[in-house]
TORMIVO-266077 format. One record per residue: residue in three letters; chain; residue number from 0; x, y, z of N, C-alpha, C in turn. Coordinates in steps of 0.02 Angstrom, whole numbers. Example, Ala and Ser with C-alpha at 12.3 -4.5 7.8 and 13.67 -1.06 7.14 Angstrom:
# TORMIVO-266077
R  code  unit  pos    n.xx    n.yy    n.zz   ca.xx   ca.yy   ca.zz    c.xx    c.yy    c.zz
R   ALA     A    0     660    -284     390     615    -225     390     660    -165     390
R   SER     A    1     642    -112     354     684     -53     357     645       2     394
//
This chain:
# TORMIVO-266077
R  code  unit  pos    n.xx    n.yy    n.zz   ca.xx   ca.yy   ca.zz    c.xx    c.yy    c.zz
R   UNK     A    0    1261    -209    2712    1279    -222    2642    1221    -260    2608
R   UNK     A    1    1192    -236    2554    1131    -272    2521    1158    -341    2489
R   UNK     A    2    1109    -392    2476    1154    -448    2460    1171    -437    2378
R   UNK     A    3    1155    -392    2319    1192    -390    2279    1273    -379    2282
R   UNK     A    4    1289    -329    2330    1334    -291    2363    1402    -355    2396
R   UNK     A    5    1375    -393    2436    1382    -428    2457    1426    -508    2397
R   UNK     A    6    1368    -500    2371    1377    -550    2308    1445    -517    2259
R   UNK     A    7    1448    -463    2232    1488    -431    2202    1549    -424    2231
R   UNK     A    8    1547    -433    2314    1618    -416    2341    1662    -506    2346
R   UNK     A    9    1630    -545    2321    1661    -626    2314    1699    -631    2254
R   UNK     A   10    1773    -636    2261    1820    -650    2208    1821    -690    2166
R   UNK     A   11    1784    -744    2176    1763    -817    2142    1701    -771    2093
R   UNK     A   12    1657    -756    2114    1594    -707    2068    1629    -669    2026
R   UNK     A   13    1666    -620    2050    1705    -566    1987    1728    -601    1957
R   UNK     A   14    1777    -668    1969    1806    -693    1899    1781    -725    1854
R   UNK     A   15    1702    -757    1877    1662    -769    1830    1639    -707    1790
R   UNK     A   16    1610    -646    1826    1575    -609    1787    1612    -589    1736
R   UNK     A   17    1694    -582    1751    1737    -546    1711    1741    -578    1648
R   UNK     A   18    1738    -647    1667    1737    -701    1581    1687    -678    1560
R   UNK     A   19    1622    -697    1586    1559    -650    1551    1561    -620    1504
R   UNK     A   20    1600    -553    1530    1597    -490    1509    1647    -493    1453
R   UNK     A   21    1691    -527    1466    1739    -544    1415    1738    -538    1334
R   UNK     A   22    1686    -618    1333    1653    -633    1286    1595    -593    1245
R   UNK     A   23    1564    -544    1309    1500    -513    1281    1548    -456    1238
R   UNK     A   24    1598    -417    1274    1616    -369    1232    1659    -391    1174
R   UNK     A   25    1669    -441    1176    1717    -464    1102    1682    -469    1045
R   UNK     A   26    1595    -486    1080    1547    -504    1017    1519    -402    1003
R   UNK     A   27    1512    -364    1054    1527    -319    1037    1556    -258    1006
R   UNK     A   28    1633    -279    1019    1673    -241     980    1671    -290     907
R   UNK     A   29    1654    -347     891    1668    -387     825    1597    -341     781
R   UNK     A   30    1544    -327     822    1495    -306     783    1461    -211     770
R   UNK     A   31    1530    -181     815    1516     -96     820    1540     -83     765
R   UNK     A   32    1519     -35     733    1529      10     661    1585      74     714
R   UNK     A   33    1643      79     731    1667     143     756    1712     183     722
R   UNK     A   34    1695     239     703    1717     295     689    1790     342     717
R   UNK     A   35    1837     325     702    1902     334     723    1919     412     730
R   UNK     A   36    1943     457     747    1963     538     741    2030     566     776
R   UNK     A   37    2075     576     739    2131     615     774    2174     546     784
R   UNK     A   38    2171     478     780    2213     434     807    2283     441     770
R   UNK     A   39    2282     467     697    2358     488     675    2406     504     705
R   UNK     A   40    2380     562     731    2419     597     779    2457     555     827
R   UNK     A   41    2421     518     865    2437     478     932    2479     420     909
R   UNK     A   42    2488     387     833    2513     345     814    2592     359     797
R   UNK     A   43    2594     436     785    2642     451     739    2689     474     800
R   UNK     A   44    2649     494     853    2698     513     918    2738     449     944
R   UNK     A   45    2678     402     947    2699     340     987    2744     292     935
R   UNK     A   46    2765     286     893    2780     249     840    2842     226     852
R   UNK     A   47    2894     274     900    2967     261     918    2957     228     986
R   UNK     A   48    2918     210    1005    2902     175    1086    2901     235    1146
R   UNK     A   49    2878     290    1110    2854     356    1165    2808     325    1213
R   UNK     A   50    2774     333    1254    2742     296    1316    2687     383    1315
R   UNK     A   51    2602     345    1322    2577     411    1357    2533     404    1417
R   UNK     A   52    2496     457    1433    2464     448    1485    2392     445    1467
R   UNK     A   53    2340     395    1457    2287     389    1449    2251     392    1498
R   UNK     A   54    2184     452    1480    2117     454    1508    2062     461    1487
R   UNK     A   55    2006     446    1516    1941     434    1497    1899     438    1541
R   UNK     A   56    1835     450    1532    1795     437    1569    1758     395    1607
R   UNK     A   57    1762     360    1653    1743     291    1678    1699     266    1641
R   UNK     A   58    1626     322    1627    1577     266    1606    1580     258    1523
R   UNK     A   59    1635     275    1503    1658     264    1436    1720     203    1425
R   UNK     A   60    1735     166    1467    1777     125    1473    1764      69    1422
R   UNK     A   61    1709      63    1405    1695      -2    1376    1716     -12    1299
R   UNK     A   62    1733      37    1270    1780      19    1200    1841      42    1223
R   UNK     A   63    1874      51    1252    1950      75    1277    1968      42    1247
R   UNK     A   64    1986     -41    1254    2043     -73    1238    2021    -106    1148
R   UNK     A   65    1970    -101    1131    1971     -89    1050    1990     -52    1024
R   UNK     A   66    2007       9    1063    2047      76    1000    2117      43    1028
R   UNK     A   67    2133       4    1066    2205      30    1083    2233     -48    1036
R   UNK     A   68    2173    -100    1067    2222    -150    1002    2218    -121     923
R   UNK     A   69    2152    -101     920    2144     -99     848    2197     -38     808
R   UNK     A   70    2216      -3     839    2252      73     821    2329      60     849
R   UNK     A   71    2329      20     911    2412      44     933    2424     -56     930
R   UNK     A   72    2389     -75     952    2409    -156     970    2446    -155    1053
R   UNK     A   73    2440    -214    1070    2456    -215    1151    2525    -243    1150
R   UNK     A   74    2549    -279    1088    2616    -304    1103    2662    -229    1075
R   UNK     A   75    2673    -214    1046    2701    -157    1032    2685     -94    1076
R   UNK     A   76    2633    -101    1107    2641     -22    1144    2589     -58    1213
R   UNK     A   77    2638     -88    1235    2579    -111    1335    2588     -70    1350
R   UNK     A   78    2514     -92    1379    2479     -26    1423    2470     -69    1491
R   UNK     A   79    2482     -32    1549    2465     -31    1625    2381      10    1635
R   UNK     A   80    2333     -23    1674    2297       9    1688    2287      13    1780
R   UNK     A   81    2269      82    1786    2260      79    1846    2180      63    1882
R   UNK     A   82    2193      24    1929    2113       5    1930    2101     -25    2040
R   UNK     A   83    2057      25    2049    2035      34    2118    2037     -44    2148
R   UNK     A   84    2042     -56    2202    2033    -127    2245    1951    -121    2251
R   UNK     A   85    1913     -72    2256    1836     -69    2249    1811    -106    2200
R   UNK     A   86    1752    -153    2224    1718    -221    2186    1719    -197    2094
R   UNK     A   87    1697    -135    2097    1711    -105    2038    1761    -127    1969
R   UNK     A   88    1813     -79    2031    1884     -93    1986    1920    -147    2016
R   UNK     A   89    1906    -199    2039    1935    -260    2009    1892    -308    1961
R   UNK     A   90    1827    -304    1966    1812    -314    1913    1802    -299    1814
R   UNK     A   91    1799    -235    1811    1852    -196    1774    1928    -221    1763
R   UNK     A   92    1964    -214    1783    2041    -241    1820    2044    -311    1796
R   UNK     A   93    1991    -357    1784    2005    -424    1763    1981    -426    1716
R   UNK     A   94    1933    -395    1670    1899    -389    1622    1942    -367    1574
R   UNK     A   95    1978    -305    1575    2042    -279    1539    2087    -305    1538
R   UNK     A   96    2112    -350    1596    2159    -420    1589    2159    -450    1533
R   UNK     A   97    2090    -478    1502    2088    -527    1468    2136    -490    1381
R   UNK     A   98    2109    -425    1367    2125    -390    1319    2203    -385    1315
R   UNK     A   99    2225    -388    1365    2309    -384    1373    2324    -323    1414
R   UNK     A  100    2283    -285    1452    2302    -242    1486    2305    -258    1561
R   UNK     A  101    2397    -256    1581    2402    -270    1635    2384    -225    1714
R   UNK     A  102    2370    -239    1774    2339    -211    1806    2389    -186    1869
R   UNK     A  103    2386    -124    1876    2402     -79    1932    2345     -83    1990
R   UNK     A  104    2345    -124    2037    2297    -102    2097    2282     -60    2160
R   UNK     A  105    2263      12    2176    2254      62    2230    2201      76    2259
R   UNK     A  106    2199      90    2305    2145     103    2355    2169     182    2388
R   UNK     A  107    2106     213    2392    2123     278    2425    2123     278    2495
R   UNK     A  108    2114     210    2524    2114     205    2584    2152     199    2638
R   UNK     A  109    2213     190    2587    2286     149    2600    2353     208    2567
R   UNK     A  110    2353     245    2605    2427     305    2604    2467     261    2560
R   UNK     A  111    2497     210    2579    2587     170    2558    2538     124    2498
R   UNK     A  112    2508     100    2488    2465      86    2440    2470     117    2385
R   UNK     A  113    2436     197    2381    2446     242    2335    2520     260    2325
R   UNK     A  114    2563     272    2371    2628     300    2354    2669     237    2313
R   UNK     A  115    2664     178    2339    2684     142    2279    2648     144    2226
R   UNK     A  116    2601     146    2219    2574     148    2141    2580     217    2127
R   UNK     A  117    2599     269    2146    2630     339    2099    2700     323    2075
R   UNK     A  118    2743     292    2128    2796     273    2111    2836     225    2052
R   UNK     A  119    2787     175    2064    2790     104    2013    2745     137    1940
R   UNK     A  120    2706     178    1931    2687     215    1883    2731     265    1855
R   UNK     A  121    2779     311    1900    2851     331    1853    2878     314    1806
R   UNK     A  122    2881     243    1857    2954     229    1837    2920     182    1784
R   UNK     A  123    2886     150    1755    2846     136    1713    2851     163    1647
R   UNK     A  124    2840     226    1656    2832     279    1598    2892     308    1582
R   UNK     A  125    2936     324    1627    3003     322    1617    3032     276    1583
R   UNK     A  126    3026     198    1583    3045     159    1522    2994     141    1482
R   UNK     A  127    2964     193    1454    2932     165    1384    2870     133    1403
R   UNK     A  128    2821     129    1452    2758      99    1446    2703     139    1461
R   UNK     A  129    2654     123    1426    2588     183    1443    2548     175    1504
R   UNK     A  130    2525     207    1538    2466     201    1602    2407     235    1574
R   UNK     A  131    2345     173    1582    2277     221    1577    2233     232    1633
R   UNK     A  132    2192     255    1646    2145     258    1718    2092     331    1692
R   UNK     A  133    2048     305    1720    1966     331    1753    1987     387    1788
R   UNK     A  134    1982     446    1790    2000     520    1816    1949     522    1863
R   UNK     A  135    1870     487    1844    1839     504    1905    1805     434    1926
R   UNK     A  136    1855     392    1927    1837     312    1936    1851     306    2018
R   UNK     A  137    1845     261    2055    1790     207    2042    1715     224    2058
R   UNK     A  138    1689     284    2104    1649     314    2119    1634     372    2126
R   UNK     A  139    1658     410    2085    1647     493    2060    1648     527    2111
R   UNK     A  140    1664     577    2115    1587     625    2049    1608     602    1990
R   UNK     A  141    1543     599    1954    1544     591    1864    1569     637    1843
R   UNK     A  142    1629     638    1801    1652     677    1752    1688     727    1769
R   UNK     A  143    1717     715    1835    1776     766    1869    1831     728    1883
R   UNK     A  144    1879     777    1878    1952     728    1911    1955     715    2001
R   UNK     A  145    1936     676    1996    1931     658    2088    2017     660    2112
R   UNK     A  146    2039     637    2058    2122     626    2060    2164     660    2020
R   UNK     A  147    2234     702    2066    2269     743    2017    2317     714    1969
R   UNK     A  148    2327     637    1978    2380     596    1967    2406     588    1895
R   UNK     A  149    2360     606    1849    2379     585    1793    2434     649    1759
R   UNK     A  150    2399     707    1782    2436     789    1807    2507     750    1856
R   UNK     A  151    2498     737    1889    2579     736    1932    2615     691    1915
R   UNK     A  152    2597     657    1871    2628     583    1819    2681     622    1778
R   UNK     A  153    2624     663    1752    2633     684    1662    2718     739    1701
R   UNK     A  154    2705     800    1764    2760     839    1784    2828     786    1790
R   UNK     A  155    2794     747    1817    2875     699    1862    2907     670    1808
R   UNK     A  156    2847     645    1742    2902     587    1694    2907     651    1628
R   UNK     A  157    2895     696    1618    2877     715    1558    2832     677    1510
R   UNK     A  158    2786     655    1496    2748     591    1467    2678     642    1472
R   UNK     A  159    2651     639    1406    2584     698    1400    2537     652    1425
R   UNK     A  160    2480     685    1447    2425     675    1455    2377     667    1398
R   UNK     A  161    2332     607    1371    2312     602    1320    2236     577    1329
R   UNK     A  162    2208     614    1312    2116     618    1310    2094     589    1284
R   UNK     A  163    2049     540    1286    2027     494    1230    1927     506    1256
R   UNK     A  164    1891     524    1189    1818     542    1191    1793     478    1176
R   UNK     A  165    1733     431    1213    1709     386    1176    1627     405    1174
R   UNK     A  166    1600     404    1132    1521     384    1129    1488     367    1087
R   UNK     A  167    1431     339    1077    1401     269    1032    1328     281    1022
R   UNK     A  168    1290     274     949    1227     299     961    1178     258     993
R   UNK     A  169    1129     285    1018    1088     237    1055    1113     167    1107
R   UNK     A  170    1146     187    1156    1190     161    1198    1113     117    1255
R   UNK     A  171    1140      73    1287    1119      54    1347    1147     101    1409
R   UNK     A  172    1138     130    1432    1145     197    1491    1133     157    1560
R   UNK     A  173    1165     125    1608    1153      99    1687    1123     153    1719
R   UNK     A  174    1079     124    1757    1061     160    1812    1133     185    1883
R   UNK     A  175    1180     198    1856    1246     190    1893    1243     263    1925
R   UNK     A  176    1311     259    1951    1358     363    1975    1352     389    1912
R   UNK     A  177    1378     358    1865    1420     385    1811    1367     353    1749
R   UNK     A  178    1302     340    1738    1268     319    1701    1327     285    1626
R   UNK     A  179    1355     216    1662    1381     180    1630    1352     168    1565
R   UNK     A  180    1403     167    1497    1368     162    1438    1388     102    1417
R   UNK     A  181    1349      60    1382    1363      12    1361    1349       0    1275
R   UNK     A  182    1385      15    1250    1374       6    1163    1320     -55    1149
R   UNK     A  183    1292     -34    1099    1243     -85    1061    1259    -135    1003
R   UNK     A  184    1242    -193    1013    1272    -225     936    1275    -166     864
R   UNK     A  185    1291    -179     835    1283    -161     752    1274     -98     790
R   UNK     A  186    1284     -63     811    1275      25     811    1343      48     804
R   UNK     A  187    1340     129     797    1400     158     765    1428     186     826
R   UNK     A  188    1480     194     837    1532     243     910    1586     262     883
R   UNK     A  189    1607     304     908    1648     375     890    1697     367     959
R   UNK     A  190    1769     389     922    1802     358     968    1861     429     935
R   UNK     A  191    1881     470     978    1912     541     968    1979     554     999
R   UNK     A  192    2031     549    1002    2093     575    1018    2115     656    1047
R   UNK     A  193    2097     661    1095    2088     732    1104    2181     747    1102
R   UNK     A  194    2179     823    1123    2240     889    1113    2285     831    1165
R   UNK     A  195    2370     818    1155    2400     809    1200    2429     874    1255
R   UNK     A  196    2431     853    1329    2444     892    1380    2506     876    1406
R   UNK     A  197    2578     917    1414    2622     918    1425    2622     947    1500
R   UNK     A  198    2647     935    1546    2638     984    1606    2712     978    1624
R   UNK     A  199    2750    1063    1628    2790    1092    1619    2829    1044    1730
R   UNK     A  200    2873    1028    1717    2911    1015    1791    2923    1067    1810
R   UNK     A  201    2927    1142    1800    2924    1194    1858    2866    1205    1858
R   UNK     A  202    2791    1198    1846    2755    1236    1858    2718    1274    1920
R   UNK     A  203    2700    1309    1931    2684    1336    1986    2602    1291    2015
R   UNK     A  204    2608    1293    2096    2548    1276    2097    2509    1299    2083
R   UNK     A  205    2483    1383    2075    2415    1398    2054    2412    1394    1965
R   UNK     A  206    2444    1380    1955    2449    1371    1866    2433    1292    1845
R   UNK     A  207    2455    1257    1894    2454    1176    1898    2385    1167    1918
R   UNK     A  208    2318    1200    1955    2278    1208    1965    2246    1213    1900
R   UNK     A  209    2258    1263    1884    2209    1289    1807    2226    1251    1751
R   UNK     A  210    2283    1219    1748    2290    1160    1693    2241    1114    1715
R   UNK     A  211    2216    1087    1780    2189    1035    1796    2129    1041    1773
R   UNK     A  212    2098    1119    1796    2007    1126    1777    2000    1163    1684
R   UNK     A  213    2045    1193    1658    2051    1181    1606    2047    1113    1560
R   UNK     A  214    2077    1074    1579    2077    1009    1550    2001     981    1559
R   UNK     A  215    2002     976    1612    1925     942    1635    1866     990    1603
R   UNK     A  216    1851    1032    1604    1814    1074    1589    1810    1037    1484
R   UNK     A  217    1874    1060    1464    1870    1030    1402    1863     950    1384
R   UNK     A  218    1848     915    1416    1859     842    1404    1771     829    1427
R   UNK     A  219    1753     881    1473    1665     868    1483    1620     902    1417
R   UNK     A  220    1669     936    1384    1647     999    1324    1626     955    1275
R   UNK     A  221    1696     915    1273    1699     875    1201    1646     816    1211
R   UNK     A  222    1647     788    1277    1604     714    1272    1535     758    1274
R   UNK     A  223    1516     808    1292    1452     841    1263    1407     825    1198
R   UNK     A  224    1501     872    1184    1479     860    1118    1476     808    1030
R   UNK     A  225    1520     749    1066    1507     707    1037    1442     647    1057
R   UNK     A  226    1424     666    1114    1352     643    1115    1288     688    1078
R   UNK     A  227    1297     753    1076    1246     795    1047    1238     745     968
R   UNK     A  228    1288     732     935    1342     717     872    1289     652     863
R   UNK     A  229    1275     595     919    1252     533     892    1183     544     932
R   UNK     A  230    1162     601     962    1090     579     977    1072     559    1054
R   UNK     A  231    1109     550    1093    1124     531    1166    1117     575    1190
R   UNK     A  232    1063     552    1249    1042     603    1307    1087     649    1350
R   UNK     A  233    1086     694    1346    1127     750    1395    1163     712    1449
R   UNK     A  234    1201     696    1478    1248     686    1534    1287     730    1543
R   UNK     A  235    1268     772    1594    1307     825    1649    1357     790    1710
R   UNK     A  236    1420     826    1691    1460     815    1762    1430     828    1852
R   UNK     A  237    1437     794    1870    1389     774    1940    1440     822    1971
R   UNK     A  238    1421     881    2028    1435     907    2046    1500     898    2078
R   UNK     A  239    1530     950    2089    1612     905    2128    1602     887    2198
R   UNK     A  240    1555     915    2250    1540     878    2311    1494     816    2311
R   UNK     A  241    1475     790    2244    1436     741    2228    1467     673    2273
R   UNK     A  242    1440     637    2317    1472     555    2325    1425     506    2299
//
């Protein structure tokens, strides 16, 4: 383990960095110019305490919870996020804390682990609360669904699947999996509401398949092309045998 690695896996460190980060993105979101699209829609659904299923792209995480206070608010519509036991996503996981988004914790490493958190995520959405999560979080491939879950959420509760596009001009880009973006002071970001996805409780598995790469296929289309939109370098989905 390299000693950054090392350093990052200390719980006392993440909860500092997470204040950090806290503060840096508050002075961030206080100073982004962002460009709103389609959020009507999502307001006018959710308005009776409908519950949905939010996703995004990992390395787009970093205005998530400004569209959701600024557009839905966290006391009127909490949100659950799901977020990996990987140094990653608990740091993430405490960072979104601070915003008011409470935290679901899983590991793919751990069978009864995951089955409670499919479970405790039902029944969740079944009374009225939203779940968001990283489709190809905590360590990709970039820009594929590593996980069918948000698909076997949406069958079990009836609760759509809801796409959310983020990108920002002239971004800070990490040397990361997922060339993490990080918005710039005073710059402009675009923040998009994609098509809601219903997935039918009989569906067949090979049909439940093609909803999955359909979806994905369109959600890599759109963040294309709302980066073409502000000027941001090409980012391609990392192959699906990518680790």
């Amino acid at each position: 383990m390299s000693k950054l690695k090392k350093i990052l896996s200390n719980n006392k460190i993440i909860d500092i960095l997470s204040v950090i980060a806290f503060w840096f993105i508050k002075f961030i979101y206080f100073s982004t110019f962002v460009e709103y699209r389609n959020v009507d829609k999502l307001k006018d659904y959710m308005k009776d305490g409908k519950p949905i299923i939010l996703v995004f792209w990992h390395s787009r995480c970093f205005l998530i919870t400004k569209f959701w206070n600024d557009k839905l608010g966290m006391k009127k519509h909490p949100i659950y996020g799901i977020f990996s036991t990987h140094r990653d996503g608990r740091l993430i996981g405490k960072m979104f804390g601070f915003f008011g988004v409470k935290n679901i914790l899983t590991s793919s490493k751990s069978t009864m682990q995951a089955r409670s958190v499919v479970i405790k995520s039902i029944k969740l959405l079944k009374s009225g609360v939203s779940i968001g999560f990283t489709p190809d979080g905590p360590i990709g491939p970039r820009m594929r669904f590593v996980s069918e879950s948000a698909f076997l959420f949406a069958k079990a509760s009836g609760v759509p699947v809801v796409p959310v596009y983020i990108s920002s001009k002239n971004p800070k880009l990490l040397n990361s999996w997922d060339r993490f973006m990080i918005t710039k002071p005073f710059h402009k970001a675009i923040i998009e509401v994609g098509d809601f996805l219903f997935v039918d409780r009989n569906i067949s598995d090979k049909d439940f398949q093609k909803v999955k790469i359909d979806f994905e296929n369109k959600m890599v289309d759109k963040t294309i092309k709302l980066d073409r939109e502000l000027g941001m370098p090409l980012i391609m989905p990392a192959d699906i045998d990518e680790t």
